[in-house]
C-alpha positions as CSV (number, residue, x, y, z in Angstrom):
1,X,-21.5,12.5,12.9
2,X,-24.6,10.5,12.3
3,X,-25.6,13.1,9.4
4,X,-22.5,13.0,7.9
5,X,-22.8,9.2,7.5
6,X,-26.1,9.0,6.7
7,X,-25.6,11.7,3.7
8,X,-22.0,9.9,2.5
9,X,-24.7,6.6,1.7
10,X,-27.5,8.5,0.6
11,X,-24.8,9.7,-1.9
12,X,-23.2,6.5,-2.5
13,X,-26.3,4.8,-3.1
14,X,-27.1,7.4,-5.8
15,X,-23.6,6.9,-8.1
16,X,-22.0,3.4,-8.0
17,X,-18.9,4.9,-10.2
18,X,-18.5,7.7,-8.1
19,X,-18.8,7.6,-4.5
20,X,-18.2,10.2,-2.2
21,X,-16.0,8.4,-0.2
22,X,-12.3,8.7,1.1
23,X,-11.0,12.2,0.7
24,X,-7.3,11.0,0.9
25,X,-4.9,8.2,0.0
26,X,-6.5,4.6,0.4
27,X,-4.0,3.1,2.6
28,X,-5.3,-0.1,3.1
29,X,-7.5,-3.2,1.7
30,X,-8.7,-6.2,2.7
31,X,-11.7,-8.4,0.7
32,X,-14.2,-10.7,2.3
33,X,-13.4,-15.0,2.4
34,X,-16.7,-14.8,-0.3
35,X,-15.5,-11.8,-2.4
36,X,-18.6,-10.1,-1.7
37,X,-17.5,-7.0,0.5
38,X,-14.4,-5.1,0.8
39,X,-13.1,-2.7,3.6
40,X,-11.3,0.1,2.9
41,X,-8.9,2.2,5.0
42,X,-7.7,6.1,4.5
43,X,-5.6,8.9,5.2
44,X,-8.8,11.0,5.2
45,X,-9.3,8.7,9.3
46,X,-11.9,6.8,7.8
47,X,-13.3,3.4,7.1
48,X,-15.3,2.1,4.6
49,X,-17.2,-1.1,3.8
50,X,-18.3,-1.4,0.5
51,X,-20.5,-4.1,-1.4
52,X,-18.6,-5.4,-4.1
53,X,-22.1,-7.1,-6.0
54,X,-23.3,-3.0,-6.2
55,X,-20.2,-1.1,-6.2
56,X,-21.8,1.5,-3.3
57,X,-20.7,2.4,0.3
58,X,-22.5,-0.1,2.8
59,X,-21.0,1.7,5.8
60,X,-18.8,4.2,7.0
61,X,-17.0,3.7,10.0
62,X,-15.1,6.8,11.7
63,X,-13.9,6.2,15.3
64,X,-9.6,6.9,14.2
65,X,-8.0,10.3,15.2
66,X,-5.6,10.0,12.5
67,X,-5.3,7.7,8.9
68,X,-6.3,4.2,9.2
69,X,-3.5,2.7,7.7
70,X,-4.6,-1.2,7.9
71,X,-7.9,-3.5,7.8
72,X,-8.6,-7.0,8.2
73,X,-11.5,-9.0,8.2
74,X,-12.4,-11.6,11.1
75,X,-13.6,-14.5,11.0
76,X,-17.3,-14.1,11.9
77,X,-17.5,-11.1,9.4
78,X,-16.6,-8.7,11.4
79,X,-13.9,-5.8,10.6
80,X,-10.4,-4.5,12.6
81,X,-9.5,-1.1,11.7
82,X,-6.1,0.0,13.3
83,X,-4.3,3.6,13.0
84,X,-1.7,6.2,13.1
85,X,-3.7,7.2,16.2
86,X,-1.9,3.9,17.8
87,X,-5.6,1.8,18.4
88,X,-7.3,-0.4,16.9
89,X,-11.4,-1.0,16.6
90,X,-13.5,-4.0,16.2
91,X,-17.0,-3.5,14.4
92,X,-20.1,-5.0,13.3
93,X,-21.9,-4.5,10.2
94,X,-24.4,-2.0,11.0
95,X,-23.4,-0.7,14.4
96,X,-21.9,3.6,14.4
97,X,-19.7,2.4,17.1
98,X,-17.0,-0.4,17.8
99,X,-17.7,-3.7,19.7
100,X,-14.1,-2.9,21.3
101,X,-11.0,-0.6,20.7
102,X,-7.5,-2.4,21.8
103,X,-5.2,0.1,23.2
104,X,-1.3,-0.6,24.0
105,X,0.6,0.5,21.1
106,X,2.2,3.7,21.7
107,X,2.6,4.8,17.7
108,X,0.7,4.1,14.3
109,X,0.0,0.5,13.8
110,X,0.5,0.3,10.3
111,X,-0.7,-3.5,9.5
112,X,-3.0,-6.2,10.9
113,X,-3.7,-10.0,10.0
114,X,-6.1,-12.6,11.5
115,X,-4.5,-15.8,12.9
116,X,-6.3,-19.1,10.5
117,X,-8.0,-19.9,13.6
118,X,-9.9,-16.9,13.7
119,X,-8.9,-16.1,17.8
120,X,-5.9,-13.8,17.3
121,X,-5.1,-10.4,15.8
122,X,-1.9,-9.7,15.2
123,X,-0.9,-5.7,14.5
124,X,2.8,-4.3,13.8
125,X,3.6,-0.7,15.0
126,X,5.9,2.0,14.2
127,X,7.0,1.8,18.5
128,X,9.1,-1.6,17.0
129,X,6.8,-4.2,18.4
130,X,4.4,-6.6,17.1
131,X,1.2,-7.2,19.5
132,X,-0.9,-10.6,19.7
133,X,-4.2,-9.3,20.5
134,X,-7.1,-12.5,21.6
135,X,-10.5,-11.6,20.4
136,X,-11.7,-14.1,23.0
137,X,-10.8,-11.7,26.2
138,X,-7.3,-11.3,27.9
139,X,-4.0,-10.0,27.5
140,X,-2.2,-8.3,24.8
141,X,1.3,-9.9,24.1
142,X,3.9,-7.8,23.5
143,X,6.6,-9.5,21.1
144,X,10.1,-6.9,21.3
145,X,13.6,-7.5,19.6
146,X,13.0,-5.2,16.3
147,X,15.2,-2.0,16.7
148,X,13.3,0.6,14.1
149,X,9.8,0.7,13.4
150,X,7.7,-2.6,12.2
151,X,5.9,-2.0,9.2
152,X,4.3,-5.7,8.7
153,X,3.4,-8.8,10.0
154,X,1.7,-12.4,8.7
155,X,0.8,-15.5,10.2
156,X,1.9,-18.8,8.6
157,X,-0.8,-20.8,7.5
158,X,-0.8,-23.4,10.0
159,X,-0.7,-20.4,13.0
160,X,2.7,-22.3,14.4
161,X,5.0,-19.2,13.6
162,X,4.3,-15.5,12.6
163,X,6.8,-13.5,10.4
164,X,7.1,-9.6,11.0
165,X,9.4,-7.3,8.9
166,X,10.5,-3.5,9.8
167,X,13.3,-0.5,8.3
168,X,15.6,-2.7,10.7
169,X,16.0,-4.5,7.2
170,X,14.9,-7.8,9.9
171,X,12.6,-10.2,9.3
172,X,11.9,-12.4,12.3
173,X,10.2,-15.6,12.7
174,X,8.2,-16.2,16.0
175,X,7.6,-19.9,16.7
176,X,3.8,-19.9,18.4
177,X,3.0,-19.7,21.0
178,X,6.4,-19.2,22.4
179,X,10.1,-19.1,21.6
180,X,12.8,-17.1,20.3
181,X,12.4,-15.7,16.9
182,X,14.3,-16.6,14.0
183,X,16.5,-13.5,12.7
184,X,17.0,-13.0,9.2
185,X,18.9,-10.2,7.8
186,X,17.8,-8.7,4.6
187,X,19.8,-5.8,2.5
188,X,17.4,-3.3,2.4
189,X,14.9,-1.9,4.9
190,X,11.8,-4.3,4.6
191,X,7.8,-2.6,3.9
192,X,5.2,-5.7,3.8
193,X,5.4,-8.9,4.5
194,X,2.7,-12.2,2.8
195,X,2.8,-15.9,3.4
196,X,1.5,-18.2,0.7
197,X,-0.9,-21.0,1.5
198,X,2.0,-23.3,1.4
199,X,3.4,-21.6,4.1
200,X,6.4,-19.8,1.5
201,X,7.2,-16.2,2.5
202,X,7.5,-13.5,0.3
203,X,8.7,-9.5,1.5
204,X,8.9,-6.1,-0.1
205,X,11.5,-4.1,0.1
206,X,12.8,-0.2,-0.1
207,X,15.1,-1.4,-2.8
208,X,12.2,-2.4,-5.0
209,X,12.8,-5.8,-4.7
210,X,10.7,-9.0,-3.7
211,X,12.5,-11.4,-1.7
212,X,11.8,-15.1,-0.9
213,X,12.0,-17.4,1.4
214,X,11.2,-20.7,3.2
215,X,8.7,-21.1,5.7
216,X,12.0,-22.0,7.7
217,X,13.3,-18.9,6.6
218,X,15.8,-20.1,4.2
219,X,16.7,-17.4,0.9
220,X,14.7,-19.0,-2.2
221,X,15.2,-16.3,-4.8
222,X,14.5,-12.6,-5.6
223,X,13.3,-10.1,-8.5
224,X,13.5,-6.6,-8.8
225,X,9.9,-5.4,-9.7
226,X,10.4,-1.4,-9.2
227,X,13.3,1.1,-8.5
228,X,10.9,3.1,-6.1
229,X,10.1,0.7,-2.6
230,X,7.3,-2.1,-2.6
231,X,5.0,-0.5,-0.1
232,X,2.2,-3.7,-0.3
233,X,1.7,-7.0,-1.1
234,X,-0.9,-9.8,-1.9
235,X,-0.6,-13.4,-2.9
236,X,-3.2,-14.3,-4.8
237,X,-5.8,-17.0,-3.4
238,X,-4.7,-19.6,-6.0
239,X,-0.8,-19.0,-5.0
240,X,0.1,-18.6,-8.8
241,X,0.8,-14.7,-8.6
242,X,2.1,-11.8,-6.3
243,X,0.9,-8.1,-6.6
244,X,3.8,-5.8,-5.8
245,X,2.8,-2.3,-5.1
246,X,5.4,0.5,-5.9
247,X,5.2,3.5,-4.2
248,X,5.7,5.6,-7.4
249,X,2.8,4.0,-9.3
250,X,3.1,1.0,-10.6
251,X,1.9,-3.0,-10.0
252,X,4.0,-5.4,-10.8
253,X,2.1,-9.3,-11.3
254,X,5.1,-11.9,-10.2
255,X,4.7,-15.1,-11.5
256,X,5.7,-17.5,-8.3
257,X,6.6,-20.9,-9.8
258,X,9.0,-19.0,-12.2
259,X,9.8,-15.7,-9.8
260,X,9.2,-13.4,-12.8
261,X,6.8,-10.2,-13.5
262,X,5.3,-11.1,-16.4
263,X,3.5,-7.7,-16.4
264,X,3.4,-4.1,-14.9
265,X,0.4,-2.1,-14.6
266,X,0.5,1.5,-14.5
267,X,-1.9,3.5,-12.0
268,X,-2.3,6.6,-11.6
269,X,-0.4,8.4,-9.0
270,X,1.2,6.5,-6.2
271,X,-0.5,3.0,-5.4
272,X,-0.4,2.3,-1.3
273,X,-2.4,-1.0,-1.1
274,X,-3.7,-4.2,-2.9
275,X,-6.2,-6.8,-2.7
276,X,-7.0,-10.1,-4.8
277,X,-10.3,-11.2,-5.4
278,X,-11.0,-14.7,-4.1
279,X,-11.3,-15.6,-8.2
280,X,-7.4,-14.7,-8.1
281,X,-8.0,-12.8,-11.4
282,X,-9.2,-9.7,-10.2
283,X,-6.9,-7.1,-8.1
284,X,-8.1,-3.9,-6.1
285,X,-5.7,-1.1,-6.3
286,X,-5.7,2.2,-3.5
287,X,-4.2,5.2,-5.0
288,X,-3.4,8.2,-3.7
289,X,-6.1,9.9,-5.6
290,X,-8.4,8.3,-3.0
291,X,-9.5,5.8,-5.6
292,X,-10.5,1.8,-5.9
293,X,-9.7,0.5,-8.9
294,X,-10.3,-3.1,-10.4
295,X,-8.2,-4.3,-12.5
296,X,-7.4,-7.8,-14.9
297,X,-4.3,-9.2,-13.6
298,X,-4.2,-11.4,-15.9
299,X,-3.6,-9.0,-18.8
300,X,-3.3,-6.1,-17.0
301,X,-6.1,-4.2,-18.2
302,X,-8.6,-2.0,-15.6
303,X,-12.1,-3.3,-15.8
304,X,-15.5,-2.0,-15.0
305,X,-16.4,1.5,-13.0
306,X,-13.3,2.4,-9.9
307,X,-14.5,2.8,-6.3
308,X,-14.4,6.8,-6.7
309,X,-13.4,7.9,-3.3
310,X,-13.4,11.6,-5.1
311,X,-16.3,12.4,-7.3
312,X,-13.9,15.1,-9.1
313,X,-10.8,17.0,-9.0
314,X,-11.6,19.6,-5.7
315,X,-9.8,22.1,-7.4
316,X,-11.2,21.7,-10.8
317,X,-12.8,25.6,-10.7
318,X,-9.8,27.2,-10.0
319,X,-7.9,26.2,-13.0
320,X,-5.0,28.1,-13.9
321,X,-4.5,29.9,-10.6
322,X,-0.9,29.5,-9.3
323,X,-2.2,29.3,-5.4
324,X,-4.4,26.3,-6.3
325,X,-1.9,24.6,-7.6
326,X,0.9,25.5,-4.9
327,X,-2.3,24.0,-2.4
328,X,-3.3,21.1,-4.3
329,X,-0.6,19.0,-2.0
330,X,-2.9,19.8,0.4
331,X,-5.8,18.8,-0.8
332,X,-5.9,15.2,0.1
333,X,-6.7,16.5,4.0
334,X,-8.0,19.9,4.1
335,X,-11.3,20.8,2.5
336,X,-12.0,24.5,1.4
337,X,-15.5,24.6,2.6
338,X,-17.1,23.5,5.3
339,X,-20.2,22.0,2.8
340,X,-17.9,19.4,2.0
341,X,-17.5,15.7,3.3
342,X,-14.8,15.9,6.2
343,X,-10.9,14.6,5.8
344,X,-8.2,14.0,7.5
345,X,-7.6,17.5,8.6
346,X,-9.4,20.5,9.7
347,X,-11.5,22.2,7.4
348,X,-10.2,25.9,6.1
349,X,-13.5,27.3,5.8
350,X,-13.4,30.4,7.5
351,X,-9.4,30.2,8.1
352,X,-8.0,33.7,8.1
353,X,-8.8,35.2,11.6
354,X,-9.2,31.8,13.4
355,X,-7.1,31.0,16.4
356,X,-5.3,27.5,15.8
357,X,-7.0,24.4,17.1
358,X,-10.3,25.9,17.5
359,X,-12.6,24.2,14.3
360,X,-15.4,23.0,16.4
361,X,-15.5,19.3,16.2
362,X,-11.9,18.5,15.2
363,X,-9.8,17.0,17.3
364,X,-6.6,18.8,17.9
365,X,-2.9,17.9,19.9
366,X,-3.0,19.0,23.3
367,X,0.6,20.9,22.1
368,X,-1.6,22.6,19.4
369,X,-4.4,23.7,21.7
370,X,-1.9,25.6,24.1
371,X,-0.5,27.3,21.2
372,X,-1.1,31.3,20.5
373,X,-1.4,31.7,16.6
374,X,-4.5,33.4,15.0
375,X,-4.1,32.1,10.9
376,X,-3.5,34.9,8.5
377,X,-1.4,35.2,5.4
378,X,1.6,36.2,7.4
379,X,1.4,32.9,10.0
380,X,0.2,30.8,7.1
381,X,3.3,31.4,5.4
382,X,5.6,31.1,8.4
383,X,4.3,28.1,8.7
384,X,4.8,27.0,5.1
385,X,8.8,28.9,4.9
386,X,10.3,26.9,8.3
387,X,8.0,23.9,8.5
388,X,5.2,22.6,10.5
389,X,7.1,20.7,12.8
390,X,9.5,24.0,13.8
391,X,6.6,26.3,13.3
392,X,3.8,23.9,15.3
393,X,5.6,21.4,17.2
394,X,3.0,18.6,18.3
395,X,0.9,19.0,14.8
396,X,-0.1,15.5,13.0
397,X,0.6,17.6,9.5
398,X,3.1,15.7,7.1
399,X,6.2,18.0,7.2
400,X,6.5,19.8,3.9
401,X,8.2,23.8,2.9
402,X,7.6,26.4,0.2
403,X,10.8,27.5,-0.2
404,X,9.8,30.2,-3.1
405,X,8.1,33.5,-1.3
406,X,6.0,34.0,-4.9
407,X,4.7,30.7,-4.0
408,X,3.7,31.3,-0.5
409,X,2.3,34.7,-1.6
410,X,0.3,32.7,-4.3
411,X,-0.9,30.3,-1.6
412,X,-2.3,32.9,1.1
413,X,-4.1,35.2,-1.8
414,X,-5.6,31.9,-3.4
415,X,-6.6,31.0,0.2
416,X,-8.1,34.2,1.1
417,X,-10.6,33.9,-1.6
418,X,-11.2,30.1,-1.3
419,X,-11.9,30.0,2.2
420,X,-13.7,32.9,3.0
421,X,-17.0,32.6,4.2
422,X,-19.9,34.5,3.1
């Protein structure tokens, strides 16, 4: 593990436009209180904290089983990672390991935020409950009443109440450090959740729509910024503008006095996360491409060199061929060769004639690992024609079909000469 991190900086270090970091979807951002680092989560189950003044990787952290699908900054400059693997990590600039994992949540935590006092994390998970979490020692607290999974949470800037929103289409109100929540019904099932320095609440929805409200949770307008859902949000630091991220990839800039877009930028491929810069005219972007970008939100345009977390297009030597294109929705987690830097799942170096969960330093489902399949073109397209989670029940692997046996073929031929090893 140490050689892998010490080659992914030695690489990083060596390109500032392209660095070999994330090998899947950026699923998360968070920026420094001075603007000058940024931490980065993935699909690929890693962490990265860049310097923004050099554009280049300043550590890569990898502790998560599965995507890290939120970050936050503390305080005292450390960084909280959380994941689908249901923990969450605590690390120091410098250090391999974390200071301290927090373990309770029994599903993917899918967002995090620091209380403005600095001694509470708060995390949202997909098991319906928000946790407070002190980072001065003692209990979790468990705060219950959503009915479908949370999918984010924000603390109000004087730390009296946090907000949390889920698919319930809820968002509740928690008066700190006790009491009832405030219910409030929303029409559509509810993605991200921000609270302005002013203390006015503004949430994402599936519908594509922003909704506002009071800090007493009282309706103060709407606009529809996208017909796919808002997956993230940021205010900026200044409070003028909102970055709405839309899953199918766009960014709409909301104007909050008048609650207008007055512009849409288009990314390439889906955006999952966004970040202002503390100068509130600079936005990060993570696509699915694995890719940082900066961009102008004041006119929309991109600026400067992206955080490459993909030097180039994996697949860019097999051009033409029908099997690489049937695999390139895999891509973002399996690599073809085992030369290359690690992602979210196993490698397929070697695949055909390799009994399932046995990659040597990956870590597999116990369900998987009692499980008696050897990969070959006929399992491989099993797999592929009824589903992973018929085919391999237990497996982390999004669910996804070939329905077209041409295809399938296509994919187990282009495989067989991709992955062998020589």
């Amino acid at each position: 593990m140490v050689g892998i991190v010490l080659a992914l900086l030695l690489d990083a270090r060596a390109s500032f436009a392209q660095l070999n970091g994330h090998g899947g979807p950026v699923r998360a951002l968070a920026v420094s209180a001075d603007g000058m680092s940024l931490v980065s989560g993935s699909f690929d189950t890693s962490a990265i904290r860049w310097s923004l003044a050099t554009e280049s990787a300043a550590q890569v952290l990898r502790f998560h089983a599965d995507a890290v699908n939120a970050v936050a900054f503390l305080k005292d400059g450390r960084v909280a990672t959380a994941g689908a693997d249901a923990r969450i990590a605590i690390w120091t600039a410098g250090r391999q390991q974390p200071d301290a994992v927090f373990e309770g949540h029994t599903a993917p935590i899918v967002s995090l935020v620091v209380s403005p006092d600095g001694r509470t994390l708060a995390s949202a998970a997909w098991d319906r409950t928000v946790r407070l979490w002190s980072l001065t020692g003692g209990p979790a607290r468990v705060l219950e009443g959503h009915t479908q999974n949370v999918n984010g949470v924000a603390f109000a800037p004087d730390g009296k109440s946090l907000v949390s929103v889920g698919y319930d289409r809820a968002a509740r109100i928690w008066p700190l450090p006790r009491g009832a929540p405030q219910v409030v019904n929303m029409p559509s099932p509810l993605n991200a959740v921000a609270i302005a320095s002013e203390g006015g609440i503004v949430i994402g929805g599936a519908d594509g729509k922003l909704r506002f409200l009071t800090g007493s949770g009282a309706a103060d307008g709407e606009v529809q910024v996208g017909m796919a859902p808002v997956v993230a949000l940021a205010i900026s630091p200044d409070g003028a503008s909102i970055a709405g991220a839309v899953v199918g990839g766009s960014v709409a800039i909301v104007d909050r006095r008048t609650r207008t877009v007055v512009r849409t930028m288009v990314v390439p491929g889906p955006v999952w996360s966004v970040a202002f810069l503390p100068d509130s005219a600079t936005l990060l972007t993570g696509g699915a491409d694995g890719a940082i970008r900066r961009w102008n939100a004041m006119t929309g345009d991109a600026i400067g060199s992206s955080l490459r977390g993909t030097a180039q297009d994996p697949l860019a030597a097999f051009g033409g061929d029908r099997g690489a294109e049937v695999f390139r929705a895999c891509v973002a987690c399996h690599t073809l060769s085992d030369k290359e830097t690690a992602r979210a799942g196993p490698s397929l170096a070697g695949l055909f004639g390799r009994r399932i969960a046995t990659l040597p330093g990956y870590r597999y489902s116990e369900a998987l690992q009692k499980m008696d399949i050897v990969w070959t073109p006929e399992t491989v397209a099993k797999l592929f024609e009824i589903g992973p989670s018929a085919y391999t029940p237990g497996t982390k692997m999004p669910e996804q079909r070939i329905g077209s046996p041409e295809d399938r073929r296509a994919l187990t031929d282009f495989l067989a000469r991709a992955t062998a090893i020589e």
